[in-house]
N, CA, C and O atoms as CSV, one atom per row, in Angstrom:
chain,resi,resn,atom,element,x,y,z
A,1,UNK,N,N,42.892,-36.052,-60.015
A,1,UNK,CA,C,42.117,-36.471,-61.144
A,1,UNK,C,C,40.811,-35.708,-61.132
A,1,UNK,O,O,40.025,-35.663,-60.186
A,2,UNK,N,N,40.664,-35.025,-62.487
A,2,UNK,CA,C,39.070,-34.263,-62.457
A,2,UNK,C,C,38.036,-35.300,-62.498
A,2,UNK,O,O,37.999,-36.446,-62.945
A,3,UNK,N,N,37.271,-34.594,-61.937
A,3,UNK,CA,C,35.356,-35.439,-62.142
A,3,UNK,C,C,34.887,-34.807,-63.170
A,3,UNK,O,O,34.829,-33.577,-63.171
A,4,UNK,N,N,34.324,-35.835,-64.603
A,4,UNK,CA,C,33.497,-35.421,-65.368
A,4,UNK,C,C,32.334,-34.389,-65.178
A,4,UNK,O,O,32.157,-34.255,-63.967
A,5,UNK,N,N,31.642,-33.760,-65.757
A,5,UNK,CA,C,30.573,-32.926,-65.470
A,5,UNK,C,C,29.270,-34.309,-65.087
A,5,UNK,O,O,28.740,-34.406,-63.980
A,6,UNK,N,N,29.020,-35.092,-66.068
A,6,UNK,CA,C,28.555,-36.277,-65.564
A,6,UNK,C,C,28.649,-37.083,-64.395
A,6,UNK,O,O,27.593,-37.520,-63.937
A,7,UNK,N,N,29.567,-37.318,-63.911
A,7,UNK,CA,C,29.913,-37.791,-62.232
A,7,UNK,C,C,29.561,-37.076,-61.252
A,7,UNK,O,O,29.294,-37.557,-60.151
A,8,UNK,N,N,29.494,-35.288,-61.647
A,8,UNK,CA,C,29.023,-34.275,-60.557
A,8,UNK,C,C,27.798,-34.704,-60.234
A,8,UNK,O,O,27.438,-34.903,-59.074
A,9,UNK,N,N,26.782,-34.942,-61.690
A,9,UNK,CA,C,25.480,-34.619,-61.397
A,9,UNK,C,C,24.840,-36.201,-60.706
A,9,UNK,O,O,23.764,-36.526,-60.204
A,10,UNK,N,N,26.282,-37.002,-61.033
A,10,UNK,CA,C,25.314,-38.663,-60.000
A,10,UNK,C,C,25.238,-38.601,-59.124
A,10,UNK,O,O,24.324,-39.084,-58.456
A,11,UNK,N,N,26.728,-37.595,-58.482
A,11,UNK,CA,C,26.821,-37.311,-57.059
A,11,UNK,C,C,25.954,-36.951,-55.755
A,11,UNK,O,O,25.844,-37.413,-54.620
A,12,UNK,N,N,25.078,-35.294,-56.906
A,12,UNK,CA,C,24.106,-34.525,-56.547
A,12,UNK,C,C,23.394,-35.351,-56.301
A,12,UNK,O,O,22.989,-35.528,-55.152
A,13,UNK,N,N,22.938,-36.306,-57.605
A,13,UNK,CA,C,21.451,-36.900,-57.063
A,13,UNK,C,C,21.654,-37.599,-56.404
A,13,UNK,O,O,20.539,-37.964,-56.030
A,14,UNK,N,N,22.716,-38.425,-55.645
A,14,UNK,CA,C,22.822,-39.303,-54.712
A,14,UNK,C,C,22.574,-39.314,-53.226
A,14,UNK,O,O,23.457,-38.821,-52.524
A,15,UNK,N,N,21.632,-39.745,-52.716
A,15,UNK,CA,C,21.128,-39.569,-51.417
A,15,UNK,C,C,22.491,-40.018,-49.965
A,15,UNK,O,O,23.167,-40.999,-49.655
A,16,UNK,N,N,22.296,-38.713,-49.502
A,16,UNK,CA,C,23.759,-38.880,-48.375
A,16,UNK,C,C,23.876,-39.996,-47.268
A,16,UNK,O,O,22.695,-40.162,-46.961
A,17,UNK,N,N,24.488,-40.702,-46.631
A,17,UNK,CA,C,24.256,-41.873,-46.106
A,17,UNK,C,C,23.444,-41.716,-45.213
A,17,UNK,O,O,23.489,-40.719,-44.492
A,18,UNK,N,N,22.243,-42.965,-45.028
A,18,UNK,CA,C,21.616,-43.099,-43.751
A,18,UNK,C,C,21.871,-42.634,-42.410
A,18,UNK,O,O,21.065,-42.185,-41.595
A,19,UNK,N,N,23.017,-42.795,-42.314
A,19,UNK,CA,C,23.753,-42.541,-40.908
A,19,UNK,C,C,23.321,-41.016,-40.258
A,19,UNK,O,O,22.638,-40.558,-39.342
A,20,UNK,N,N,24.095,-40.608,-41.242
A,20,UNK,CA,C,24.467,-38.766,-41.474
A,20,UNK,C,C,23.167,-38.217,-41.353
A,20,UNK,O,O,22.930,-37.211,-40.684
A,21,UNK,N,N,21.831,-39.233,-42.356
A,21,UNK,CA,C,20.869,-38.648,-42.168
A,21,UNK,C,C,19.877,-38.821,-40.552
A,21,UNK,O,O,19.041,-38.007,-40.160
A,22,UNK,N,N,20.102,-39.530,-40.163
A,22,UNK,CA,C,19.366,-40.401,-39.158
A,22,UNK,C,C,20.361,-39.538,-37.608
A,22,UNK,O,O,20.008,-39.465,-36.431
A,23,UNK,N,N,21.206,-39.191,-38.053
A,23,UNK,CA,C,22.211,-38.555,-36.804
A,23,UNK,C,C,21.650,-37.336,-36.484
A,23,UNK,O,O,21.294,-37.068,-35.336
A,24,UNK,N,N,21.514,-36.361,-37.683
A,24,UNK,CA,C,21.132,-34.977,-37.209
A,24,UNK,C,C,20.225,-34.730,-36.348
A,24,UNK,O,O,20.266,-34.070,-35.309
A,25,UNK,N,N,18.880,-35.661,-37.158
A,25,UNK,CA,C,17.325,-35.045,-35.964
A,25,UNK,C,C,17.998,-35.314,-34.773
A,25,UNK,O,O,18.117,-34.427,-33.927
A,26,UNK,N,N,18.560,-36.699,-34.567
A,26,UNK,CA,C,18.740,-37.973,-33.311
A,26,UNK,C,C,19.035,-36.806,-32.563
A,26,UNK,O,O,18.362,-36.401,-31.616
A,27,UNK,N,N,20.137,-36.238,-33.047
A,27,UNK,CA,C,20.934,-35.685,-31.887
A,27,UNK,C,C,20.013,-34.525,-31.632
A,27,UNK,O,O,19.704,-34.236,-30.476
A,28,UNK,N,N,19.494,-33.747,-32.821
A,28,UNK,CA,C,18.527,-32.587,-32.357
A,28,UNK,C,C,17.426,-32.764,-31.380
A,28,UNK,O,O,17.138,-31.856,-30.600
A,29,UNK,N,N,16.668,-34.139,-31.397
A,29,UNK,CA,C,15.898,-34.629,-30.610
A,29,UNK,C,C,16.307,-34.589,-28.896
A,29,UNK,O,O,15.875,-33.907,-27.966
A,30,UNK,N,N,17.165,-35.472,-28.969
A,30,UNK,CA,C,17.893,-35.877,-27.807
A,30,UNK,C,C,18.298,-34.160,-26.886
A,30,UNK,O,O,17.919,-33.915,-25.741
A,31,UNK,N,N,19.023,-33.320,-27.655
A,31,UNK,CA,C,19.234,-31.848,-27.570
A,31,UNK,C,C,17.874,-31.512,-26.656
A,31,UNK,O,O,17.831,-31.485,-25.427
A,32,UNK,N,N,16.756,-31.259,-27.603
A,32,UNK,CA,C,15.628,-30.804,-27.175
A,32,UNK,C,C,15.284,-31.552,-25.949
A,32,UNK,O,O,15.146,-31.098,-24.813
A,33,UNK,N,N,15.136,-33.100,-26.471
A,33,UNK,CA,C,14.180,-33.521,-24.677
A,33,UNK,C,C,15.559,-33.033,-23.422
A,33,UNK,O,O,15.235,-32.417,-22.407
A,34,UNK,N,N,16.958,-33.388,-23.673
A,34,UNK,CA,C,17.260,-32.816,-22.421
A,34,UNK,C,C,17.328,-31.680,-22.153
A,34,UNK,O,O,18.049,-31.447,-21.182
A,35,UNK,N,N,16.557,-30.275,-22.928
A,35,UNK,CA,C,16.564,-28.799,-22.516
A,35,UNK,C,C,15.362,-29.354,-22.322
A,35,UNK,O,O,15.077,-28.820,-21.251
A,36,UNK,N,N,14.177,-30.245,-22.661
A,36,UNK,CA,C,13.011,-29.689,-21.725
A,36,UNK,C,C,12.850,-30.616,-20.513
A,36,UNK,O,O,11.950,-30.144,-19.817
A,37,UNK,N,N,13.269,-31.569,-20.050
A,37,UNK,CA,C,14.090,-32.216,-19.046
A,37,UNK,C,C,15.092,-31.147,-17.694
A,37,UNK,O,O,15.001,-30.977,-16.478
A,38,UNK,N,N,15.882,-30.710,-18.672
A,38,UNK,CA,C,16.394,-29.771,-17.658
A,38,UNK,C,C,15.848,-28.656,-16.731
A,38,UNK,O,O,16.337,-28.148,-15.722
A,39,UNK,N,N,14.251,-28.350,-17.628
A,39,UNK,CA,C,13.611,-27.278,-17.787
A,39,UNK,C,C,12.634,-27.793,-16.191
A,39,UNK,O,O,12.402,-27.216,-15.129
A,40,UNK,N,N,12.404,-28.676,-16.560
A,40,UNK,CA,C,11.429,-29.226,-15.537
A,40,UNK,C,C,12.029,-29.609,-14.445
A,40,UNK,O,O,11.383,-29.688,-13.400
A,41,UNK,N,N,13.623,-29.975,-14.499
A,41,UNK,CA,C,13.816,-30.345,-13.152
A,41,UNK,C,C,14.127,-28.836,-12.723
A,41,UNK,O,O,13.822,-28.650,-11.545
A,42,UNK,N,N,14.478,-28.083,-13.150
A,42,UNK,CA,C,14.385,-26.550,-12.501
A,42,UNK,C,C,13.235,-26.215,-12.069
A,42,UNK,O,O,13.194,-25.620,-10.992
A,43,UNK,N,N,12.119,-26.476,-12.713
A,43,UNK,CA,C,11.046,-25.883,-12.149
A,43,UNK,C,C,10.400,-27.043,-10.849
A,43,UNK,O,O,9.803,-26.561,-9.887
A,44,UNK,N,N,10.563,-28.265,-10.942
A,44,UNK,CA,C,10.332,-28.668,-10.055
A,44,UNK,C,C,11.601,-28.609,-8.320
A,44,UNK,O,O,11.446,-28.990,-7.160
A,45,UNK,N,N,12.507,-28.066,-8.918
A,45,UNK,CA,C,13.241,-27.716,-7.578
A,45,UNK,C,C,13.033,-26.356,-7.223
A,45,UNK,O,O,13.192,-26.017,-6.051
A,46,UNK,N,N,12.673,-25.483,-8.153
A,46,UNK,CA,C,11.361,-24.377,-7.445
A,46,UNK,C,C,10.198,-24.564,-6.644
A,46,UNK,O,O,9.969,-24.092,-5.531
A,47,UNK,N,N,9.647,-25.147,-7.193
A,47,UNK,CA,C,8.316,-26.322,-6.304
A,47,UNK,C,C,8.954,-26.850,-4.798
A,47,UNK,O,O,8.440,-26.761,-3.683
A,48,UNK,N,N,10.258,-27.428,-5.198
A,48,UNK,CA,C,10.269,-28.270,-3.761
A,48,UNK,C,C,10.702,-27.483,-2.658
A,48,UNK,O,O,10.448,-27.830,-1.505
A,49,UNK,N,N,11.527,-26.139,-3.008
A,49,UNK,CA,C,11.563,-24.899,-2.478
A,49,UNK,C,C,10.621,-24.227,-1.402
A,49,UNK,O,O,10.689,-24.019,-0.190
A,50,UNK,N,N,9.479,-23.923,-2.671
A,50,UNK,CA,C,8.142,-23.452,-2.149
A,50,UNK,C,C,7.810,-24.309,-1.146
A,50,UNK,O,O,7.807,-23.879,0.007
A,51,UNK,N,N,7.425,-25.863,-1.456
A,51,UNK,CA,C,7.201,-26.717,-0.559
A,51,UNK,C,C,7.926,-26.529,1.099
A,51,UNK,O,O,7.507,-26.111,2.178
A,52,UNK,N,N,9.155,-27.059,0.621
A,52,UNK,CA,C,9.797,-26.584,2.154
A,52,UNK,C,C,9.547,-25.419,2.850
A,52,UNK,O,O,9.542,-25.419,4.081
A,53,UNK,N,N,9.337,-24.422,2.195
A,53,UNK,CA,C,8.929,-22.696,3.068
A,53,UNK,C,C,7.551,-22.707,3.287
A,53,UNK,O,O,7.188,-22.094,4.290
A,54,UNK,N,N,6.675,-23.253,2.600
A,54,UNK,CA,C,5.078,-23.602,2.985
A,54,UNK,C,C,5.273,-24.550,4.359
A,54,UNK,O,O,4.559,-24.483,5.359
A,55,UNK,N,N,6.079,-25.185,4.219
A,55,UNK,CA,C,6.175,-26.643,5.245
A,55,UNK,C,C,6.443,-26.156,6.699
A,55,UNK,O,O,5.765,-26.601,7.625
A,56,UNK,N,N,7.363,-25.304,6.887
A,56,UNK,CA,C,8.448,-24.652,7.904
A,56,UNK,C,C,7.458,-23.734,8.336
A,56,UNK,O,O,7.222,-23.806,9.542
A,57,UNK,N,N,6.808,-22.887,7.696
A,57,UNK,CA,C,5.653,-22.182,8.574
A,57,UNK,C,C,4.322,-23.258,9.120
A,57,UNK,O,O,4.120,-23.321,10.333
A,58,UNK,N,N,3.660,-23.881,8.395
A,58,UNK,CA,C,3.180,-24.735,8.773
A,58,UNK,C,C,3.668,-25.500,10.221
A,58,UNK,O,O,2.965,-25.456,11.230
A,59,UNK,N,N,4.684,-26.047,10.178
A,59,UNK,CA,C,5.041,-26.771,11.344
A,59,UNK,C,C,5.260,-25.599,12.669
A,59,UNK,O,O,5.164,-25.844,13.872
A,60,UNK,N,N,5.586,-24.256,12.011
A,60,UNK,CA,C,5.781,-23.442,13.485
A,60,UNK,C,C,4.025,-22.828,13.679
A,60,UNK,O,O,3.590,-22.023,14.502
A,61,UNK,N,N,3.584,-23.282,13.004
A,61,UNK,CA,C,1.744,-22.994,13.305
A,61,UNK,C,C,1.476,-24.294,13.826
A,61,UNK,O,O,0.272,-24.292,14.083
A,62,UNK,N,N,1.887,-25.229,14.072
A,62,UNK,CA,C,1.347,-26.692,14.165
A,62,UNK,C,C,2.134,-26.146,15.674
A,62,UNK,O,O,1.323,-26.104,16.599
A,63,UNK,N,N,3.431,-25.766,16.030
A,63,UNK,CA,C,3.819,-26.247,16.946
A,63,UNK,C,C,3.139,-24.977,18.624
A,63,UNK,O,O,3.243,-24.862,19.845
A,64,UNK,N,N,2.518,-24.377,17.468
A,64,UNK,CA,C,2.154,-22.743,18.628
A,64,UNK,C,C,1.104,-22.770,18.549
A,64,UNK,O,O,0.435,-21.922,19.138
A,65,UNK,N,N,0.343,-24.044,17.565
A,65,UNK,CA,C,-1.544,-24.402,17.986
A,65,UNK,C,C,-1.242,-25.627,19.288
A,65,UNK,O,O,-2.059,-25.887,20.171
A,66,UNK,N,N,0.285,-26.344,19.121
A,66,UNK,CA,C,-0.062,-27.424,20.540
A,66,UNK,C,C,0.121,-26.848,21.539
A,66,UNK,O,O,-0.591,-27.245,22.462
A,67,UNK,N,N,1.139,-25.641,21.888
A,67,UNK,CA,C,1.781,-24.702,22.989
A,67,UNK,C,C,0.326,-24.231,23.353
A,67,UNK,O,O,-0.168,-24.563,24.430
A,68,UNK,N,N,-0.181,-23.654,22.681
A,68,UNK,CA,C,-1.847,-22.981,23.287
A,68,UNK,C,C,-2.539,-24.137,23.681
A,68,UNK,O,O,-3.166,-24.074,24.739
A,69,UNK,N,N,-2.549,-25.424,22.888
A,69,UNK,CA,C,-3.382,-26.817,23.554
A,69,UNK,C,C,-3.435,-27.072,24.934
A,69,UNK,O,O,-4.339,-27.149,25.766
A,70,UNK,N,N,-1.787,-27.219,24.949
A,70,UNK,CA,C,-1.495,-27.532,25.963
A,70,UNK,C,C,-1.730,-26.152,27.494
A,70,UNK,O,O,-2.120,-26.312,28.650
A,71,UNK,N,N,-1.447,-25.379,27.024
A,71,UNK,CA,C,-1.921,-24.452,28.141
A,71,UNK,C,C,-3.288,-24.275,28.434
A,71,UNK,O,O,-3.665,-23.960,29.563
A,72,UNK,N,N,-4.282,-24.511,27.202
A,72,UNK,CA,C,-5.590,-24.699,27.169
A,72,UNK,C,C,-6.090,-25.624,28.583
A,72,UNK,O,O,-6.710,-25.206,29.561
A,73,UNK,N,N,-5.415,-27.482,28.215
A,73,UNK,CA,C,-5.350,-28.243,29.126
A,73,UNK,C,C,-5.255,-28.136,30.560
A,73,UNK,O,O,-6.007,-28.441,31.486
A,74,UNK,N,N,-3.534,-27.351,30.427
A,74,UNK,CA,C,-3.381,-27.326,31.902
A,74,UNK,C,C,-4.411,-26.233,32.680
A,74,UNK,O,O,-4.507,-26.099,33.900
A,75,UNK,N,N,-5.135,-25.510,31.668
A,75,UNK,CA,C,-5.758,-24.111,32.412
A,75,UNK,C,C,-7.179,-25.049,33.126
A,75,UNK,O,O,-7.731,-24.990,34.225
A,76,UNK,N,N,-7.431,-25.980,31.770
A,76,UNK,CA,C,-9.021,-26.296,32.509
A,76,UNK,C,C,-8.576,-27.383,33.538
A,76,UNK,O,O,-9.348,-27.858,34.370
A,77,UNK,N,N,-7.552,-27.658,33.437
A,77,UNK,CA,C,-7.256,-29.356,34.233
A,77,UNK,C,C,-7.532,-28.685,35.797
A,77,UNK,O,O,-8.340,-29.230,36.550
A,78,UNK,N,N,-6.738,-27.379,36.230
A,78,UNK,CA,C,-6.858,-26.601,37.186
A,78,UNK,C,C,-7.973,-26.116,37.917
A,78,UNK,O,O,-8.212,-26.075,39.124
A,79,UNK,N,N,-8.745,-25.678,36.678
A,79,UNK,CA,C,-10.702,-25.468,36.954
A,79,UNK,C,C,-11.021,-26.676,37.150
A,79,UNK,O,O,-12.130,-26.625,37.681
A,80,UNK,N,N,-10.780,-27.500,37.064
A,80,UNK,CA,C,-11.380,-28.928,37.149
A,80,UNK,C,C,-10.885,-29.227,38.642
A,80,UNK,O,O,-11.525,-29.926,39.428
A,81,UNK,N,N,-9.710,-28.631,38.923
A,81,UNK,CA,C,-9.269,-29.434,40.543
A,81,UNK,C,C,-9.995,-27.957,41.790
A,81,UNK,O,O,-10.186,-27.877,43.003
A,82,UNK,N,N,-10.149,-27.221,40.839
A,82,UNK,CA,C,-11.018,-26.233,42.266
A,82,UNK,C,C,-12.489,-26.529,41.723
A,82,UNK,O,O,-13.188,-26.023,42.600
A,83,UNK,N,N,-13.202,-26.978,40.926
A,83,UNK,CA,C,-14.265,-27.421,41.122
A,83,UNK,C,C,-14.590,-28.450,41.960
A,83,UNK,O,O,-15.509,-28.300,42.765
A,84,UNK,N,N,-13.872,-29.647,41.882
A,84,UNK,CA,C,-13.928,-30.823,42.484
A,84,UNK,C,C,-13.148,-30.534,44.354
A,84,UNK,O,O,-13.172,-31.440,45.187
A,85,UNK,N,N,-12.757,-29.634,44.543
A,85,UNK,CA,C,-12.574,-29.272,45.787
A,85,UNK,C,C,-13.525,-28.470,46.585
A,85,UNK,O,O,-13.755,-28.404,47.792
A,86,UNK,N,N,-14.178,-27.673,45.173
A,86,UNK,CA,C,-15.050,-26.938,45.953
A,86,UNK,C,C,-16.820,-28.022,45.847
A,86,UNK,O,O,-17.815,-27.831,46.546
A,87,UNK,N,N,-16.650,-29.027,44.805
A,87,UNK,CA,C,-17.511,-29.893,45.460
A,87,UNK,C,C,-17.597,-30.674,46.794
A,87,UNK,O,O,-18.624,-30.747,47.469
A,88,UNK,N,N,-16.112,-31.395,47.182
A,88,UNK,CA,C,-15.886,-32.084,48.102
A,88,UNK,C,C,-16.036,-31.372,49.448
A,88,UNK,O,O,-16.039,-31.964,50.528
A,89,UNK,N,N,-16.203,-29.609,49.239
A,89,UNK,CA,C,-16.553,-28.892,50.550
A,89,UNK,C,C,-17.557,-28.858,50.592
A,89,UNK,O,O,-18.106,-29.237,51.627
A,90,UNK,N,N,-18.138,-28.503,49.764
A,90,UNK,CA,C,-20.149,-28.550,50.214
A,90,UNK,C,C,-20.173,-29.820,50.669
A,90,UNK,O,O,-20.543,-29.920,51.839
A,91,UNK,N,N,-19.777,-31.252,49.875
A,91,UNK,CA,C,-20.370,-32.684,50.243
A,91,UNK,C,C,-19.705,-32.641,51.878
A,91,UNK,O,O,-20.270,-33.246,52.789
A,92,UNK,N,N,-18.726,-32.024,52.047
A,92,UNK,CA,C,-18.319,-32.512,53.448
A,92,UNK,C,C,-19.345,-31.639,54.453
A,92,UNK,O,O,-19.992,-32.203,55.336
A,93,UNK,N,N,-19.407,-30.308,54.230
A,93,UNK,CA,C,-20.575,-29.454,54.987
A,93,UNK,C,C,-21.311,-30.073,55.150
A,93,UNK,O,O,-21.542,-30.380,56.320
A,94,UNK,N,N,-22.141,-30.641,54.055
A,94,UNK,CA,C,-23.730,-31.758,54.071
A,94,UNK,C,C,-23.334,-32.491,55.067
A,94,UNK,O,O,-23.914,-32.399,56.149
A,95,UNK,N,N,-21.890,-33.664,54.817
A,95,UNK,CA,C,-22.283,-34.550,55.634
A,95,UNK,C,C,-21.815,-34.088,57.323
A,95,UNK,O,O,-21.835,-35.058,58.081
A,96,UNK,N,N,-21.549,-33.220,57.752
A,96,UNK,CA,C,-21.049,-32.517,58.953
A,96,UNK,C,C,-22.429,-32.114,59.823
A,96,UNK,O,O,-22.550,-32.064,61.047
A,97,UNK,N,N,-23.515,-31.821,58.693
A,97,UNK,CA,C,-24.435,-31.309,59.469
A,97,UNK,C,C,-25.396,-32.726,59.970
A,97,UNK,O,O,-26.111,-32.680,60.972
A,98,UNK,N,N,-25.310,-33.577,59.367
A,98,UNK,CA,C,-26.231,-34.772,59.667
A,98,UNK,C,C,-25.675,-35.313,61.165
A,98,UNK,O,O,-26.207,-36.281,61.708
């Protein structure tokens, strides 16, 4: 069955359903935030990247400032036991001569 030339033009002016209209942005929206969503969790698993390789040197500088600590320690702990020996020889000289 034809459509009058009149029925075309009610058609035209007839606004397309809510739905149809309300769907396109939706989905264009939705589209967009999860590309800039996606965008960011990429760049933040670049970040956590960096992080870990900043971290891993860090800890082998943390662990070769305690290695020197500790040898630091044991070096003076050592000066500390020939000082105190070589005090306890003079104090014993002193008291030897009385």
């Amino acid at each position: 069955m034809a459509t009058s030339p009149s029925q075309q033009v009610d058609n035209l002016s007839l606004p397309p359903p809510a739905a149809e209209e309300a769907e396109s942005p939706l989905s264009s929206l939705i589209y967009d935030l999860s590309q800039h969503v996606q965008m960011a969790m990429e760049n933040m698993l670049k970040m956590i990247n960096e992080i870990d390789q900043n971290s891993s040197g860090i800890l082998e500088d943390v662990e070769k400032c305690k290695d020197s600590a500790l040898e630091r320690k044991k070096s003076l702990e050592e000066e500390k036991e020939r000082f105190q020996k070589a005090a306890f020889t003079v104090l014993d000289m002193l008291n030897s001569r009385e």
